[in-house]
Every structure is written in C-alpha cells, then in structure tokens.
N, C-alpha and C positions, 0 to 999 in steps of 0.2 A: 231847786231845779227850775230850768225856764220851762213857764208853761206850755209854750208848742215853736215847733220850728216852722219860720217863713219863706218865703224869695218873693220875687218878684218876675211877671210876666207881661208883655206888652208895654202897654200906654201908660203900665202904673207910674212908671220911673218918672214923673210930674215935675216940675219946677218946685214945688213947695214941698212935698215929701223931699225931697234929694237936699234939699235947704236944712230942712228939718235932720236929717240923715248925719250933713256934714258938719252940722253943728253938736250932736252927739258926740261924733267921733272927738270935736275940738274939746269939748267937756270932758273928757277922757283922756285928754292926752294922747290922742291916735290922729296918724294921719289925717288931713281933712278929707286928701284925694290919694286913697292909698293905692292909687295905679299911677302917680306924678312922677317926676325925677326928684323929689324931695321925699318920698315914701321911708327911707332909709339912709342912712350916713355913708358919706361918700366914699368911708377909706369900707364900711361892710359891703356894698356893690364891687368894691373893685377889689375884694376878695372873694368875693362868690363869682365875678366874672372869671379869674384866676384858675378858679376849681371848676368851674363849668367847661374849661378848657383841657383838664389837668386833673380828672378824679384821682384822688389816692386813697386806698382803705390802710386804717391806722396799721404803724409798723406790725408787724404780725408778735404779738407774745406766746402764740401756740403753735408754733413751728409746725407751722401747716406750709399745703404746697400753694403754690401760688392761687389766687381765688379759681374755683372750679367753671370752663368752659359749661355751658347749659346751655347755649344758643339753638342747639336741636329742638328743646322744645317749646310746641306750638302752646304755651302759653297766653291768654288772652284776660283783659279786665271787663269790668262790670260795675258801671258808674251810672251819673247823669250826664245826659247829652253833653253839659253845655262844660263838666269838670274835664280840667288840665291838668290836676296836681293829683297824680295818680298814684298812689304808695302801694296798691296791691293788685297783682296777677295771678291766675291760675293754672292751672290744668290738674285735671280728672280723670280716673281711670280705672277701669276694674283690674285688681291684683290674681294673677295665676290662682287658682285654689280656694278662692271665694275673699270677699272682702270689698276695700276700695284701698288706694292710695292720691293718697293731695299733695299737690304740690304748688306752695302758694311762697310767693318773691314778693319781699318788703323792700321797698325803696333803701339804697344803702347810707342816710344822708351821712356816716361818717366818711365816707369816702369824699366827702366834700369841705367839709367842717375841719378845724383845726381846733383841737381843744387851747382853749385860751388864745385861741384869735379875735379880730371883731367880729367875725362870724358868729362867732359860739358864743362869745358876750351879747348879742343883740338877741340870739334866739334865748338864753335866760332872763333879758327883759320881758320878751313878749309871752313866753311858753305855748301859746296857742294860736293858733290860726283863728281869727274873730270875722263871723260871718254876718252881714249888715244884707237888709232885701236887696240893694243896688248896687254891693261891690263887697270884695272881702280886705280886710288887711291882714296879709299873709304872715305865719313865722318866717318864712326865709324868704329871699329877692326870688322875683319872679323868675330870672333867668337858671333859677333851680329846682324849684317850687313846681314850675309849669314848663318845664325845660331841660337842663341835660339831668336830672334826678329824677324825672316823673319819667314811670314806667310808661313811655308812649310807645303804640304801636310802631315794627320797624326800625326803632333805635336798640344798639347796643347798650344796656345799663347794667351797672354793679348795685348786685340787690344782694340781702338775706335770704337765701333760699330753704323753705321750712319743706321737709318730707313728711308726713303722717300716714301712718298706716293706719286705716280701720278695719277690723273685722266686717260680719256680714250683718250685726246690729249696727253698725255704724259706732261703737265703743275704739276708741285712741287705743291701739297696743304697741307702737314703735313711733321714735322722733328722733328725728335729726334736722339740723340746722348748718347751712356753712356759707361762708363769700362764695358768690358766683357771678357769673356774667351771663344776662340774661335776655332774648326778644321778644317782646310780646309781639301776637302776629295781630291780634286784634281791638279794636277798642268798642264794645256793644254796650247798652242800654239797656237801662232794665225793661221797659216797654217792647224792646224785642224779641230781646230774653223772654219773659212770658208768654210775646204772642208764638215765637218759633217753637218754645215749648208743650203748650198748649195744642199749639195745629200737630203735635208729632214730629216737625221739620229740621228739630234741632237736631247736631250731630252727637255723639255721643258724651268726647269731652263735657260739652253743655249739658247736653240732657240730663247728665251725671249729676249737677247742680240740684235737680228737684230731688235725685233720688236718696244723694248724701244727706244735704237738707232737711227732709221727711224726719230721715232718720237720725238726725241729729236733736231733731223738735223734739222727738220721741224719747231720746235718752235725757232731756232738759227736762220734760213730765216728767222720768221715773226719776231723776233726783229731787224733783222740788224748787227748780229753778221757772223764771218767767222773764220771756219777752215782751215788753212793752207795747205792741203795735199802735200809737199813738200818731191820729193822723196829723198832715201838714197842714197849716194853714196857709194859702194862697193867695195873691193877688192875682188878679185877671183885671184885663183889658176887657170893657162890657158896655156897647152903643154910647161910646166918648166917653165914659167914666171908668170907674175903677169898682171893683165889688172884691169881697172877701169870699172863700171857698171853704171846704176841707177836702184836701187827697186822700185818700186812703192810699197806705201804702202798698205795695203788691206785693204778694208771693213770693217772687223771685228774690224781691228785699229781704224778705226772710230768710230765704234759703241761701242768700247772699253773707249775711250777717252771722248765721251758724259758723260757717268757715272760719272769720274771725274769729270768733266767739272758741270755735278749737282751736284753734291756732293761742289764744291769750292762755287757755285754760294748758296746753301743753308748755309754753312758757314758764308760768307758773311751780308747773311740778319739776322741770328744770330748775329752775332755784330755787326751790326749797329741798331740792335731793342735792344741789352744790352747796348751800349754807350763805348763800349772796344772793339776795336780790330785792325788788320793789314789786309789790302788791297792789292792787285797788282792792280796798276793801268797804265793807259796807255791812255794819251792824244790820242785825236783824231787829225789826220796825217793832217798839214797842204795844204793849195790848192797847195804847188808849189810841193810839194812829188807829190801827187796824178797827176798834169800835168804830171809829170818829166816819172812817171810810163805810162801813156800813150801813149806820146812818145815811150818807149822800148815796149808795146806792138804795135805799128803803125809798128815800125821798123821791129819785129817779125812776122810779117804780120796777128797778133790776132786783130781781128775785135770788137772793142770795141765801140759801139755807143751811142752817148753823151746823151742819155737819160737813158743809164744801169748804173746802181752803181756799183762802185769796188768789192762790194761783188757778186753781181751778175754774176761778169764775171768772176770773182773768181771760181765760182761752175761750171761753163761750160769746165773749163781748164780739159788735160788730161794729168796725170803727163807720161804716159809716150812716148807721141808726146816731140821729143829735143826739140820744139820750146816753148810751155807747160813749159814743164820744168824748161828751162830757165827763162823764165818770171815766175812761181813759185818764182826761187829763189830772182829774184829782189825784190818781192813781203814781203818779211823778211826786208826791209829795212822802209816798213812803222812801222812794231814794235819798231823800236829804239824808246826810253824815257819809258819805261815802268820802274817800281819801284813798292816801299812799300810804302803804304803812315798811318802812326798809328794815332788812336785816341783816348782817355783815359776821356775824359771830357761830351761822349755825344753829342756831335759836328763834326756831319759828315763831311768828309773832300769834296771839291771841287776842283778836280773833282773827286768824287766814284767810279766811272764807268772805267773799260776796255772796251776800245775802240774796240776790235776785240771779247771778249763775249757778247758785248753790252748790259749789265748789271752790278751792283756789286758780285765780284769773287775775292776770294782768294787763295793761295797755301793752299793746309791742306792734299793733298793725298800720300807723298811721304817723311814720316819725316826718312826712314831709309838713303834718298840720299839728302836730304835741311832742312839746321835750321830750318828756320822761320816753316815750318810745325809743329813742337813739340809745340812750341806755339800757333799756331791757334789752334791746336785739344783741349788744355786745354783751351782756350777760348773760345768756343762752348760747351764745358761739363758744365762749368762753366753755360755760358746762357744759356742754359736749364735746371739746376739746378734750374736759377735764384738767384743764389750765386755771391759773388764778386771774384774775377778771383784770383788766389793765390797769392801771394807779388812776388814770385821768378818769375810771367810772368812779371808780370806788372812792374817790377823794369827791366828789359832786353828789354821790349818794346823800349824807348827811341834808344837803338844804334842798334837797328833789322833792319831798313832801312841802315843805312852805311852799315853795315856788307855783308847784301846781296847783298847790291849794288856792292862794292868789290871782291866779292866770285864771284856774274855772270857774271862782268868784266873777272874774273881771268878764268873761264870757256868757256868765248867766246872766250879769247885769244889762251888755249888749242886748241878746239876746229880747229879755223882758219888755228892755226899753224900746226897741223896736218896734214890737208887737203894740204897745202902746202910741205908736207916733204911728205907726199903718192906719191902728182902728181911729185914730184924731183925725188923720186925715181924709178917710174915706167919710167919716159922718160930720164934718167940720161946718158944714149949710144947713144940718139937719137940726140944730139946737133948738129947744122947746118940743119938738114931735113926741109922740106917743107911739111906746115897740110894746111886743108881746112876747116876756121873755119868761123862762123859769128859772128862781133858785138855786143854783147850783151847790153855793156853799156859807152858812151861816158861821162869824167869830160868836166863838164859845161865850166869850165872857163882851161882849157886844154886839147883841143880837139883833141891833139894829142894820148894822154895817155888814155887807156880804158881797157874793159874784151872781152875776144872775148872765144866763146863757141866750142871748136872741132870739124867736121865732122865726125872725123875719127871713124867708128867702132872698138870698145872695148878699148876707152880713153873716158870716160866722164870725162872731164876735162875742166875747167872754170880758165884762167888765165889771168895775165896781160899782155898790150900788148901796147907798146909805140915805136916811132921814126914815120920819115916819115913827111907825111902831115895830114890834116884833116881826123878822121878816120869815116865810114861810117855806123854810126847809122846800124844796122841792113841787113846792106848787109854780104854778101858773100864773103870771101880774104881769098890770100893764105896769110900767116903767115910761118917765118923763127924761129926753137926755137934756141932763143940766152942764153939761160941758166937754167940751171935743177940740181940742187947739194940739196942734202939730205941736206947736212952739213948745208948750209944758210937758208934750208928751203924757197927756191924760185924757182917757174919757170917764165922765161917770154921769150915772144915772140916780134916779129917785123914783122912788115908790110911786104914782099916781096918783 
C-alpha cells in the first residue's frame, strides 16, 4: 500500500518539483503532460469524442424497457472542490414506516465505451486513474472523464442507478440496480458538507448523510470491519516556500465513504446469489503482522491492551495526534494481499470476504477512474434482471484480476514515488541539518535500517533512516539529513 495520499496546494507546483514530476511520469511510460494533445492516441479521442456526443448503453440482453427516466430526482455529489470526474450522486431519504432508502447513480461509462474499440483497449492499458500532486493521468479522455460521463450538476447523464433500502439500524434489506438517466442538482464539498451539517443548516436529503453514516460506522463495529482514517499529506504554499502538513480527514468523508462502502457490499451479495462475478478480496493479516504492528504501537506509546482487537484501537486513534498518525500509517501495511478474486461457475470463491469490510465487497462505485468497476456495474444489472451477464463481461472476466493487479501495483508505485520526490524537494537546501525525529518502524532482520517520523513543525515527513547501531523502536533521535534530491526521488537520513 502507498503510505499516504498527496496534492498539491499553492506555490508548491515549483519549476523543479513539476521537472521532477514529469520525469517520473517519462520513467513510467505515462504521459509527461497528461493534460496535452498527445495524452492519448488519436483514433481513442476521436472515439470518445464520438460517445461523448452519442452515449449508447450496451444493446440491452435483459429485455428491459428503455433506461429508466430519474431526472426528478434532486440528486447531488460530494467530492473535492477542485474534482471533475464525478462517478457518484446521491439522494437520501427516510422510508414510510421507519428505515432509510439511498439512492446513489454510478457514472454509466458503458454507455460510452465499445467493447473492443480503442476505447476499451486504452482503458485495459491504463486500468487506473494515476494521481500525481500537480496533475492526474486519467483512465478515459478528459472530454468523458470530466465531461459528458461525469455526473455534473445540471446535465442529463446515463448512470447505474443503485436503490438500497435500510431499515432503522441502518442494516441493507432491499436492492435494486437498473440504467437510468439522471440530474444531479448539485456539486458540494465536503468542508461544506460538515460545516452546514454541524451548524444544523443542512436539508434533509444531506442531513440524512450523518445519520445513515453513523449508522453504518456502527454496523461496520458489530461485524469486525475498520476504516482506515489515515491522514493526507499536504503541500502548502508558506512565506515563499513550500512546507508539508497532515489533513485530517472529516466526518463527512466518512459518512461519505460508508455509502460506497454499501453500495460495494450489496454488489457483492448480487453475485454471489447469481453465481458471476469479481470480488476484492483481502486475507486476513497474519499473527506476526498484527505482533509486529503492536510493537510500533508499544513504541509510540499507544496503549493497546491485549484483550482489545486491532480494530478496536483502530477507532480510538486520532489522526491528528503525530503519534496517531504515524501508527495510522503503519496500519496500511496490514492491507497488503488484497486483489480480484472471479467466479463464473456458481462457486463462491474462498476466501469471499475483505478482511477490513468484514464482509463480501466489491469495486463498483468509481468506473470513471477503475476498470474492474465497468464490469461489476453490468454484473449487478444483469442479477437483477436475472439475465446472464452479456458475452463482452464475461469473456474479460478471466484477465480482470492480472490487470488490476498490475494497474494498483503501477498506482502504488506513483503514488510512493511521489511522496518521495515532494519530501526531496521541500528539504533539498537542508542537507547536513540536524531534525528531531522518532522511530517509527524497525526492519526485523536489519535493525539498523528503519522509518523515523519528524518533530519538526511544518515537515510532516516519514523517511528512511539507516547507519549507526541498533535503532530505537520508538524513541526520540536526533537524525542527520544525508540526502534530499528531487532527481532520485529520495530522502534519507542518519542517526546523529
């Protein structure tokens, strides 16, 4: 897993960072400038221009009626300011007789895609949307991505439209799924989102967000599942220079993410009650992780008592206590092994279950920025048709686990490296200096070599840190930085 997510704010976007950036990308085999006219092959823009003119949703195999009119309702999303490529809308509501019901519209991109067009060849090159602090390189052309496929406020879109009924714990008791055409009325922020919720001010649709939310967090405790709340790390613009942060993420991200989070988990139980579909799955973290992780919280001086579950101590952490924090982000390390796991025959696979929803879950909310979602959403339409899935899923199924496996590899890599070319760059003048950092995490079988977490206000910074002798599990050192260069994409430090 990448250890934390970035962007970039202000002044950061520098002449040497963006160097440093585009050169990555070249080393990757990615765009340099993936907002240019060379971004993508000439004959895939001028079939996404094609569709962005001309949506079709595939011929119908479930002899349904034409996609269902929804433009009544006032649907709205809940992003970041500054996102364009919007795959999810809502609206919330309380159900006659106690309960709730959701209604959340996924971006339709088969309406745009042609299986075995350039289209759909370019998006099984890429499988992901790769997000970089200064610019992203999108799976699809912009003019679909951020354009007639992104659920913008105001426009007419052909989306998945998911129904979910919830009782009055907030527990899933009805699903339905079907093509429709959709308006969102509006496009909010999560910073608004909280404050209008907070002051009382929201309407109710919204309001509805904290309440389902709550109570979604709550049935995720009584299964044994955990959310992550792992803060961002930041660039800021700071008296002519650049400094590193942590966000904490809000509430509303939470109660934002639950929805999802139902929405995959009804998916899910859609194919495995049709006998067809793709899973994300994710072993549960063997005993010597979860020691190892104890340890760095012992170190960190987080009080974990051997009769509380990882998840449990999980919920009590505060991201934005440093020490929190940090053990947050060690915490990303029990995800590794996670995948696709497909089934075609009826034959649930073993093991079903994501270890961190602690249930069966799958991708299906984000097909404008991950393959595999295009095909779970047709998989779902399908089982609840009660139709057989159409040739063009199910002939792609087989190589959906490589693919993605490849694609999140190649994401996490971005990702990582990033974060490493940010912190080069912000401490690149500072080499030889003296910081005051702690230990965050010792290798087992080279105790010399580790991560050590910065003291210093306005460096949140997590790097490597070798020489010397044994290093000290969670104590407090000063640290010498021995090198910071954009170009390598490394900082690291030494013992003092």
């Amino acid at each position: 897993m990448p250890r934390r997510h970035i962007h970039v704010t202000g002044a950061a976007e520098a002449a040497p960072l963006r160097a440093a950036l585009r050169e990555l990308r070249t080393t990757l085999d990615l765009p340099a400038d993936p907002a240019g006219p060379d971004a993508f092959p000439p004959e895939v823009l001028a079939e996404a221009e094609r569709a962005a003119k001309n949506p079709r949703p595939p011929s119908d195999p479930y002899h349904l009626a034409e996609p269902y009119d929804a433009r009544d309702l006032p649907l709205f999303t809940v992003d970041p300011p500054s996102s364009t490529d919007l795959d999810q809308a809502m609206h919330l509501a309380r159900r006659k007789g106690g309960g709730f019901r959701v209604h959340y519209a996924i971006a339709d991109v088969a309406a745009f895609v042609v299986p075995g067009g350039a289209l759909d060849a370019e998006a099984h090159r890429r499988v992901t949307t790769l997000y970089f602090p200064d610019e992203k390189v999108p799976l699809h052309p912009r003019s679909l991505s951020e354009g007639a496929a992104s659920l913008l406020p105001d426009r007419t879109r052909p989306a998945l439209l998911w129904r979910i009924d919830l009782d009055e714990e907030g527990t899933a008791v009805a699903t339905d799924v079907r093509r429709a055409l959709v308006r969102s009325r509006a496009k909010l922020h999560y910073a608004g989102v909280q404050r209008d919720i907070d002051a009382g001010t929201a309407e109710e649709p919204l309001a509805l967000l904290k309440d389902i939310g709550l109570l979604r967090e709550e049935r995720e405790r009584a299964r044994g599942g955990i959310s992550l709340n792992v803060p961002e790390q930041e660039i800021e613009a700071h008296d002519g220079a650049y400094r590193l942060a942590y966000r904490t993420p809000l509430p509303a991200e939470g109660w934002n993410a639950q929805i999802s989070l139902l929405t995959g988990m009804a998916a899910a139980d859609l194919m495995t009650a049709s006998g067809t579909g793709v899973l994300r799955t994710l072993p549960v973290a063997p005993d010597g992780a979860v020691a190892r992780l104890r340890r760095t919280a012992q170190a960190l001086r987080i009080d974990w008592p051997h009769h509380t579950s990882y998840a449990e101590i999980v919920r009590g952490l505060h991201p934005a206590d440093p020490a929190h924090a940090a053990f947050l982000q060690e915490c990303t390390t029990l995800l590794r092994g996670a995948g696709y796991t497909v089934f075609t025959d009826g034959e649930i696979p073993d093991p079903a279950v994501h270890a961190a929803v602690a249930a069966p879950y799958t991708h299906c909310t984000a097909p404008l920025r991950r393959l595999v979602d295009r095909y779970a959403g047709e998989l779902c339409v399908a089982a609840v048709a009660e139709a057989e899935p159409p040739d063009w899923v199910v002939e792609a199924l087989p190589e959906l686990p490589k693919e993605m496996a490849e694609g999140t590899r190649r994401q996490n890599t971005v990702e990582r490296e990033c974060v490493d070319i940010v912190e080069a760059a912000l401490l690149k003048d500072r080499v030889g200096e003296l910081f005051d950092a702690h230990v965050v995490d010792v290798k087992d079988r080279e105790p010399t070599v580790g991560t050590v977490q910065l003291d210093s206000a306005g460096l949140a910074v997590i790097a490597r840190v070798e020489g010397g002798g044994n290093l000290p599990l969670g104590e407090r050192i000063r640290v010498r930085l021995t090198q910071a260069d954009p170009g390598t994409a490394k900082v690291l430090f030494a013992p003092a």
